[in-house]
C-alpha positions, 0 to 999 in steps of 0.5 A: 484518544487524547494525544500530547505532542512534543514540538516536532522541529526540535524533537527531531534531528533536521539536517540542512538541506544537501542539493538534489539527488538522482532519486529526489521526487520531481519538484514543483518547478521540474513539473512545470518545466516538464510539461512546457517542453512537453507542450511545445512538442504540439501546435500552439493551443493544443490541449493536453491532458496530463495523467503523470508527471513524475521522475523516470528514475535512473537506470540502475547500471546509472544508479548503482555505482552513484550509490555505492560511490556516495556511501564511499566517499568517492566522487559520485558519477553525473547522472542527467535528471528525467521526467516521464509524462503521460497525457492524452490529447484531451477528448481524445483517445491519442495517448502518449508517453515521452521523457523529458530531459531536465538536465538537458532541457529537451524531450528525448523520446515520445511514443503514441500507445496503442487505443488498446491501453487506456490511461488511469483516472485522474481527480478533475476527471473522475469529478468531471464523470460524477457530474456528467451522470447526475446531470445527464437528462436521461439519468435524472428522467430514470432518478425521477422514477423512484419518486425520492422525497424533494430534496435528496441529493444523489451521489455518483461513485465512478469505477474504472470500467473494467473489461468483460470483452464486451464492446469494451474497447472505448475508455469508460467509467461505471457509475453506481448511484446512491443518496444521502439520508434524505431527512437529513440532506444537508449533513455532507458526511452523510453515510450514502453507502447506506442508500445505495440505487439500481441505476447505473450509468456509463460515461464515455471518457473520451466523448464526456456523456452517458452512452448507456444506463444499466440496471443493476439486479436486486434479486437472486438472478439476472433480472433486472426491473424498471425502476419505481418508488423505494422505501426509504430505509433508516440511515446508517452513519459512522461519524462520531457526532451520531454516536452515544460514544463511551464514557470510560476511555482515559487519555492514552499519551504519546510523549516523548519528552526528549524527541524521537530517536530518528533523524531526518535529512531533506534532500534538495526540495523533495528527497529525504534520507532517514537514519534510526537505529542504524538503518538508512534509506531514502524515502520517494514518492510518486503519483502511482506507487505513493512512498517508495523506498531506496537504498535501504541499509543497515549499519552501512550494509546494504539490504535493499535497493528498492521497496514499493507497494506495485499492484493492489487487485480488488476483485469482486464476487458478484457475477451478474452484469455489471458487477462483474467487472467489479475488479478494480486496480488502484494503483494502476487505475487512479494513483496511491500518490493521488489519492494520499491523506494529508495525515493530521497531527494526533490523529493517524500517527502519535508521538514526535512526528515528521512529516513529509510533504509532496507534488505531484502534477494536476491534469493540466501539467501543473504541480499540485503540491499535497502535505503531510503524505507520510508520517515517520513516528516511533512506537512500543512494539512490546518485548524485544527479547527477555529471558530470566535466568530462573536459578537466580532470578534475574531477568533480562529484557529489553523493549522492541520499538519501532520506527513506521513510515506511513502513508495512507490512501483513500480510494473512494469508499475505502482506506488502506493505511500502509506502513514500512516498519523498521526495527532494532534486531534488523528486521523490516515489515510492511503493513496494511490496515483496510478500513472505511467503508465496503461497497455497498449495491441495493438488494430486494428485501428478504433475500439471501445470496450467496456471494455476499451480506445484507449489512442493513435494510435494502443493502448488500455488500458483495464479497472481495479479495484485496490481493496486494503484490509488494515489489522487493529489489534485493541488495544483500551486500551486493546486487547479484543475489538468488532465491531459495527456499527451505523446508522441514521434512521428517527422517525416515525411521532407520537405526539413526531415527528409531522413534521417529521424531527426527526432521531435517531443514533443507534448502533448495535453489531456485534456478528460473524466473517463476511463479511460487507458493508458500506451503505451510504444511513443510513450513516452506520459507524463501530466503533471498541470499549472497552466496559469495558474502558467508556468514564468518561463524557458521559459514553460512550464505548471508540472507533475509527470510521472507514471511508471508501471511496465508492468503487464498489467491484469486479464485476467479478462473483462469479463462476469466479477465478477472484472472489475465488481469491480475497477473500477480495474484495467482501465486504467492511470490513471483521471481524475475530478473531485472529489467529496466521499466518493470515495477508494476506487477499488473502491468503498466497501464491496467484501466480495462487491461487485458494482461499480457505484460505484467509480472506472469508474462515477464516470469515466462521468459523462464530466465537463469535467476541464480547470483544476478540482479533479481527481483521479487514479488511478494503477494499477500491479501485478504478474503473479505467474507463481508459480515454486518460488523463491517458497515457502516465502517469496517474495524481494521484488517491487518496484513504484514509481511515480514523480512527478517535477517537469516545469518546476516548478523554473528548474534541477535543485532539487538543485544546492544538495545539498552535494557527496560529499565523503570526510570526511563519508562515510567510505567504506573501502577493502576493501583496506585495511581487509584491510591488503592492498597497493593501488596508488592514486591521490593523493586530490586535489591541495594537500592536499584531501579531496574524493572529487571532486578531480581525478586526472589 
């Protein structure tokens, strides 16, 4: 797609920097200083191994009225900033948390956490794993086996081990091997999901060598075979240069000749606060979450307090060893901030684009500054509203744009681009795309099974759930809200419904922490609310209604790890009351987790949720029924959740958008555009411009 970018600096309001604020990410320097105080904690030498350095963001009895001052006016109260690090004695299982003090400059507390909880995969770790697998004599002695043409490279995926309650204590990695084309080893991009092997080998984290090789089952049971010579099979590659690409596609141009219509303000070295179409919110960013959203208003009103991606939860079908561990927790196993795409001009967002960058800290406590993690951009989403009054034929319409906030991960073989996107009738989404490349494992051919699909000669892909759990602290107009659902149900047929047609929509409370499910059949539909703020024409309590795409939930019982894992996945939204330090809906550290203190467990505490401070988990996801159209890489699937205004506003919010009008759009007839013949209408009467003009 050919792209026309307008210069981003003065297309975009940049407003000067203002000092740092209490929810600014950790800048390069507070890393620094962070992991010093940390370090002076040990004796001199000692080594740690850093898996986080981020901001331990305030408590909201803190927060909240700083918030609420600054939008006021008023004086803001003096909130002390705080890192949390989390970091190993390196080669060692002794893991620990401490927050550090920056305001004070000292180290408040630091704990040692129990050898059941396992730290997440870092970047100079996981390579560090790949290399000690293709290097591990033992390996290379089974590689040999297969007698591969000289030459061809070997590729090491590690995944997070997982947990079976096998001998799975100890931190480990599984590695899957696959090679690059070996008639072209060279070619770097090489699509090596094509070439996938049976052997796997198991790195121990903490000792840094291979304890064990797996053999990986290629038939259609448990057995498994010595390894011996393969049949190379054809590549398959995704990169353009191996296309015979179309040669009918025009450019598509996203111009906006005088700039975007969002304004954004840097906050200190790393906060930013945006403003489009009377939304405002801040935009944060950590090494686990990636982009978090705070204080989200709309025309001063506030909507939100905070919104983040908390959980994602990939489990596989497979059910024989060692696929069955397959069920990785990216967020919680690696990072979404770690993982970040730097977003290129022209290439993942269009338009007059702003970009924010961010740091995040290395394993060895430093900052690791990493660009352009987050695009804010407009886009044409469409008609807003239209109507034509049929009688005289004027029509009325305005365009829906919309404003995205986009960040997107790469997790090894796959891509997730996620994106909060804001409109102008006061609605907000949030959107995921998967993409890249499924997971592929060798497959003897001729063979069918059942829990996945050959894609290519020699290789399957199982299939896989992709269950996302998107945390939602509500503030609507105010932070004591509560939770109801309403339903439509048929009138019984009496004198008042004598044909039977009549329905009622009804609401009702949900008292109680819990787990809920969404049931379309009675178009069951949760609204967050404030009964003490009432809507001044109907009287009705002011809110937001939550729409939740149908997904199957995790289809892993319920004696399974698979199941005590994920503890968000079993129900399509989760209520609690909120609490300081629970953002992570599988739980805090979930590399080889055995539940126990994610959001079901919190749920339990069956607490009274009615006009308090609450919090919701919203799940949504795909059954990834693998097909031979995703590979060698899979077209996008979309995924959104939508929050929209339930007798918020006293009329649509966007009647005031200005109309569609052909001057300032500038749209083209194709056929004149191919000096072709065209019959047309006249486009308005005396003269007038409008697309929305009358033509009878």
């Amino acid at each position: 797609m050919s792209t026309e970018q307008v210069s981003v600096t003065p297309a975009i309001g940049v407003a000067k920097r203002v000092a740092t604020h209490p929810l600014s990410p950790l800048s390069s320097s507070e890393i620094t200083r962070s992991a010093e105080l940390v370090q002076a904690l040990y004796p001199p030498k000692t080594d740690l191994h850093y898996k986080a350095i981020t901001l331990e963001e305030p408590e909201k009895a803190q927060l909240a009225p700083y918030l609420e001052a600054e939008h006021h006016g008023f004086r803001a109260p003096s909130i002390d900033r705080r890192a949390f690090a989390c970091y190993y004695i390196r080669n060692t299982d002794k893991l620990h948390e401490s927050i550090v003090n920056l305001t004070l400059q000292r180290v408040e507390s630091t704990v040692r956490l129990p050898r059941s909880q396992h730290g997440p995969g870092d970047t100079e770790e996981i390579l560090l794993v790949e290399k000690i697998a293709l290097e591990d004599e033992q390996v290379r002695a089974e590689l040999a086996k297969l007698k591969l043409p000289e030459g061809t490279p070997v590729i090491s995926d590690p995944w997070i081990y997982g947990s079976d309650g096998v001998d799975d204590e100890r931190r480990m990695y599984q590695c899957f091997l696959y090679m690059r084309d070996p008639n072209d080893p060279s070619n770097l991009d090489s699509n090596h999901y094509a070439f996938p092997l049976a052997i796997s080998p198991v790195v121990d984290a903490v000792e840094l060598r291979v304890i064990r090789i797996d053999m990986c089952p290629t038939g259609l049971d448990h057995t498994v075979h010595e390894p011996g010579p393969i049949e190379i099979p054809p590549p398959s590659e995704y990169t353009s240069e191996h296309q015979d690409l179309r040669q009918d596609l025009k450019p598509l141009n996203v111009i906006q000749p005088e700039g975007a219509s969002f304004r954004a303000t840097q906050v200190g070295e790393t906060g930013e606060v945006i403003e489009w179409q009377k939304w405002t919110f801040r935009v944060g960013f950590n090494q686990r979450e990636g982009m978090v959203l705070y204080d989200v208003r709309y025309d001063g009103r506030s909507v939100f307090y905070r919104l983040s991606l908390s959980d994602m939860n990939i489990p596989y079908a497979d059910p024989r060893r060692p696929f069955h561990k397959k069920a990785a927790f990216d967020l919680g196993d690696t990072g979404a901030g770690t993982m970040a795409n730097n977003l290129k001009l022209g290439c993942d967002c269009l338009g007059a684009i702003h970009y924010l960058d961010a740091v995040v800290s290395t394993d060895k406590g430093e900052p690791w500054p990493m660009e352009n993690v987050v695009c804010v951009h407009e886009q044409d989403a469409g008609i807003g509203w239209k109507h034509t009054n049929y009688r005289t034929g004027k029509a009325a319409v305005v365009r829906n744009r919309e404003l995205v906030v986009q960040s997107i991960i790469t997790v090894a073989n796959y891509e997730y681009v996620m994106a909060f996107i804001f409109n102008q009738a006061g609605e907000l989404m949030y959107e995921v795309r998967a993409t890249g490349i499924i997971s592929t494992q060798p497959i003897d051919d001729g063979i069918e099974v059942p829990w996945g699909t050959v894609v290519h000669p020699g290789v399957l892909a199982s299939h896989h759930q992709h269950i996302f759990s998107l945390r939602v602290d509500p503030a609507i107009e105010g932070h004591n809200n509560r939770l109801v659902y309403e339903e439509a149900h048929a009138m019984p047929r009496s004198d008042f419904n004598p044909h039977g047609v009549g329905y009622t929509v009804n609401e009702t409370l949900v008292e109680k922490s819990a787990g809920l499910d969404v049931d379309y059949d009675v178009s069951r539909t949760f609204k967050i609310q404030n009964a003490s703020v009432r809507n001044p024409i109907n009287g009705k309590a002011v809110g937001y209604k939550i729409q939740m795409p149908p997904f199957q939930k995790l289809v892993a019982d319920q004696e399974s790890f698979h199941w005590k894992r994920a503890e968000f996945a079993d129900h399509n939204l989760y209520v609690t009351k909120y609490r300081d330090g629970e953002l992570y809906a599988g739980g805090k550290y979930t590399n080889q987790s055995r539940g126990g203190d994610g959001v079901r467990s919190w749920a339990a505490r069956d607490e009274d949720i009615v006009d308090t401070d609450l919090v919701l988990y919203v799940q949504f996801g795909l059954q990834h029924s693998t097909r031979i159209e995703d590979f060698p890489v899979m077209p996008c699937e979309i995924i959104k959740v939508a929050f929209k205004p339930s007798n918020f506003f006293e009329k649509n919010p966007a009647l005031d958008v200005p109309p569609s009008r052909q001057e300032f759009n500038r749209s083209t007839l194709v056929t004149e555009q191919h000096r072709q013949s065209a019959v047309e209408a006249a486009v308005g009467k005396q003269g007038s411009s409008s697309c929305c003009s009358s033509k009878l």
